[in-house]
C-alpha positions as CSV (number, residue, x, y, z in Angstrom):
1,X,27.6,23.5,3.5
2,X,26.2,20.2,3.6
3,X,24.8,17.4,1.2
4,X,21.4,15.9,0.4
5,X,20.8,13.3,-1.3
6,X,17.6,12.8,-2.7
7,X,16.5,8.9,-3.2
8,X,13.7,8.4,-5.9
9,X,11.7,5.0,-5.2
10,X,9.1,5.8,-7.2
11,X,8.7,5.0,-11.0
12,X,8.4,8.2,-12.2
13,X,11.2,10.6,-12.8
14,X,10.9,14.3,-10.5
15,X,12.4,17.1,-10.0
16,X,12.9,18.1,-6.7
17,X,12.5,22.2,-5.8
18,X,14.7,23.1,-3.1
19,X,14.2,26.5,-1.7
20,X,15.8,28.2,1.1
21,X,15.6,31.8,2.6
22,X,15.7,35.0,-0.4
23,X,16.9,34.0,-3.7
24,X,18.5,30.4,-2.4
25,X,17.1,28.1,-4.9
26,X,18.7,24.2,-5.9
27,X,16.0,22.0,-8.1
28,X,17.5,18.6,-8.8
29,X,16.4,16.4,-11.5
30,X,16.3,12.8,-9.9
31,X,15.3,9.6,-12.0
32,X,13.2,6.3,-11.4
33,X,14.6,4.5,-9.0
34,X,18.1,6.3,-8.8
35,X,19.5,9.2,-6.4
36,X,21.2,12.1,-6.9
37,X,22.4,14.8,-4.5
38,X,23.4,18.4,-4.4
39,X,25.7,20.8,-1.9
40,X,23.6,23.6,-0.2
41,X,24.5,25.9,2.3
42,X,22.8,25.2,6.2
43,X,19.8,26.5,6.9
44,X,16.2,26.1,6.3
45,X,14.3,24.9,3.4
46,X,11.5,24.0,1.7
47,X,11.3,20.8,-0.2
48,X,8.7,20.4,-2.9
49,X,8.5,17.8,-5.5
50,X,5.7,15.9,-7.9
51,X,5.9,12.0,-7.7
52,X,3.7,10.4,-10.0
53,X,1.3,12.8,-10.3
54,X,1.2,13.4,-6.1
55,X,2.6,16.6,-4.4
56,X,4.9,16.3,-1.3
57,X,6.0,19.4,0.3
58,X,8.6,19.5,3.5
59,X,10.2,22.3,5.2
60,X,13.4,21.2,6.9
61,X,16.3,22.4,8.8
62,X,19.5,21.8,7.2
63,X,22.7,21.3,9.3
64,X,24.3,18.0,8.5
65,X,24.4,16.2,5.7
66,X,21.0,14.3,5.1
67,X,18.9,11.9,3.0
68,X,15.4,11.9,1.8
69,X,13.7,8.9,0.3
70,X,10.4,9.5,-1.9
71,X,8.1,7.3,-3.4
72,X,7.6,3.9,-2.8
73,X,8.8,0.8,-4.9
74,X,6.3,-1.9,-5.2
């Protein structure tokens, strides 16, 4: 298993979809300006998420423990 922290910069709360291979699926409510983090198995996954009204979608390979930042503070 390992931990991912999502990191919201943006102003508007999301909810980040977290899906991995078969019926492996996390979604993690993270709001404005805050973090929050979850413990998924290793393995790959697709990352897919609405931040202030602009899609981001990213397949990655979990193994370690790992952060992702979205949004940008102004």
């Amino acid at each position: 298993d390992a931990i991912v922290m999502i990191e919201n910069k943006s102003d508007c709360n999301i909810i980040v979809r977290i899906e991995g291979i078969g019926t492996t699926k996390y979604r993690l409510a993270v709001p404005a300006h805050d973090d929050n983090s979850v413990v998924v198995a290793k393995g790959n996954y697709l990352f897919t998420s609405i931040v202030c009204g602009a899609q981001y979608a990213s397949q990655k390979t979990i193994q370690k423990p790992i952060m992702v930042a979205l949004g940008s503070s102004k």
